[in-house]
C-alpha distance (Angstrom), angle and dihedral (degrees) to the residues before:
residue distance angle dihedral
X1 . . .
X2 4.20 . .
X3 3.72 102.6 .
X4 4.22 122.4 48.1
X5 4.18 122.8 165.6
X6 3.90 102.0 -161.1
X7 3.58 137.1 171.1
X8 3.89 126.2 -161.8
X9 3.85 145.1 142.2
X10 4.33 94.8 -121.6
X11 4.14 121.1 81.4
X12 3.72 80.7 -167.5
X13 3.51 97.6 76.1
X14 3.59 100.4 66.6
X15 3.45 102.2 73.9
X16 4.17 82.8 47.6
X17 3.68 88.7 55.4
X18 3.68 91.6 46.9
X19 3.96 94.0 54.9
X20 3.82 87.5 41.3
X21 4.12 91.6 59.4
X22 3.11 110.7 27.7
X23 3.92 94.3 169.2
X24 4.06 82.8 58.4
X25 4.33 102.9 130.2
X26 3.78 87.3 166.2
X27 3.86 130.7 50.4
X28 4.15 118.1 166.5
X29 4.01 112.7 -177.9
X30 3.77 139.1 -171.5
X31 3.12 117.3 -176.5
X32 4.11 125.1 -152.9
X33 3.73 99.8 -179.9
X34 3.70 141.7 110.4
X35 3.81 110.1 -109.5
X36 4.04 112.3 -81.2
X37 3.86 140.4 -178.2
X38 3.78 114.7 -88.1
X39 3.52 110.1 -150.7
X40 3.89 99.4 -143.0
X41 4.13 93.9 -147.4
X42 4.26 93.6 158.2
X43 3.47 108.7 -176.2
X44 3.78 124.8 -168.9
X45 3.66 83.5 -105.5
X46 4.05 100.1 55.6
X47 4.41 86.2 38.2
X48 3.52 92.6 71.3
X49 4.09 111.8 35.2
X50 3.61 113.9 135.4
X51 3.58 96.8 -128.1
X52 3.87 100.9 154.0
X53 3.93 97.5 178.9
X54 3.71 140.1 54.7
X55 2.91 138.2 -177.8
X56 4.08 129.2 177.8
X57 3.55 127.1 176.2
X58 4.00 118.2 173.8
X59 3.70 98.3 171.0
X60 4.04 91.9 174.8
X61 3.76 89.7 57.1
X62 4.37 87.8 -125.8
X63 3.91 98.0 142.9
X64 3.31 127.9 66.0
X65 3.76 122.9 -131.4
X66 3.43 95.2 -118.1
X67 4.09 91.8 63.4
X68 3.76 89.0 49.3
X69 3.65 90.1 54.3
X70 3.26 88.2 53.4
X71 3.71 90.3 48.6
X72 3.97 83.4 55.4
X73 3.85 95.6 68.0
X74 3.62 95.7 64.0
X75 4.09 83.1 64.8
X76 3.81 111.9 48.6
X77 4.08 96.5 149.3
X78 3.80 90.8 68.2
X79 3.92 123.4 143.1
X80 3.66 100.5 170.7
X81 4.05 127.8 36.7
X82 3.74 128.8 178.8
X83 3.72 121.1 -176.6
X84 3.88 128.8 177.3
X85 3.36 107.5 179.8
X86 3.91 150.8 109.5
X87 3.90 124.6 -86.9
X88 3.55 141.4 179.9
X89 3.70 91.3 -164.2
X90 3.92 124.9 97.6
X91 3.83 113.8 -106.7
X92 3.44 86.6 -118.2
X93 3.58 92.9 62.6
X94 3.11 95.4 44.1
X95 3.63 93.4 55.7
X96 3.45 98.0 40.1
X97 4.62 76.5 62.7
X98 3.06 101.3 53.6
X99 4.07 97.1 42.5
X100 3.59 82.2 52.7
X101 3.76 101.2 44.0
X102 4.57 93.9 49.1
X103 3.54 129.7 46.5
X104 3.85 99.8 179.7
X105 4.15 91.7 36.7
X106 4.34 102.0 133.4
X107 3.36 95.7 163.3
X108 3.88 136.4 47.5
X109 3.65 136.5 170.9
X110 3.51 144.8 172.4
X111 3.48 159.9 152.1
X112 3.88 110.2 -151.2
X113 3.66 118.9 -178.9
């Protein structure tokens, strides 16, 4: 499997789904939920999964940026990152994140409300 298009209500299944397919290259979520604690266990296992796009669309505005960043460490070989979302951090911040977070990231968008 190396693309998946999912919808659910718990963050903490991506890093399941991401141990689970480990040949996954695409991964496109919306997520339906209320805003939950992600547990960030990252195992040697999760650190290095070649996930090389992500997708993230929270069109209820339910988790909080800091979760999804979180969410982000499980996938440091990405090259392309969407997120629509809400945040209450700057764009600066949030930049200065997700520079920190990816080495081989090229391309980035968003729409943060």
């Amino acid at each position: 499997l190396e693309e998946l298009q999912l919808t659910f209500i718990d963050p903490n299944l991506i890093p399941q789904i991401l141990f689970s397919c480990p040949n996954l290259r695409t991964l496109q979520v919306t997520f339906l939920g209320q805003n939950q604690h992600l547990l960030p266990n990252i195992s040697s296992n999760h650190h290095h999964h070649q996930l090389e796009r992500f997708s993230f669309y929270d069109p209820y505005q339910k988790l909080s940026i800091e979760t999804i960043l979180l969410l982000l460490l499980f996938m440091p070989n990405l090259r392309f990152l969407l997120l629509q979302c809400s945040s209450r951090m700057s764009f600066s911040q949030l930049i200065d994140a997700i520079d920190r977070y990816f080495d081989h990231l090229e391309e980035f968008q968003c729409d943060i409300r």
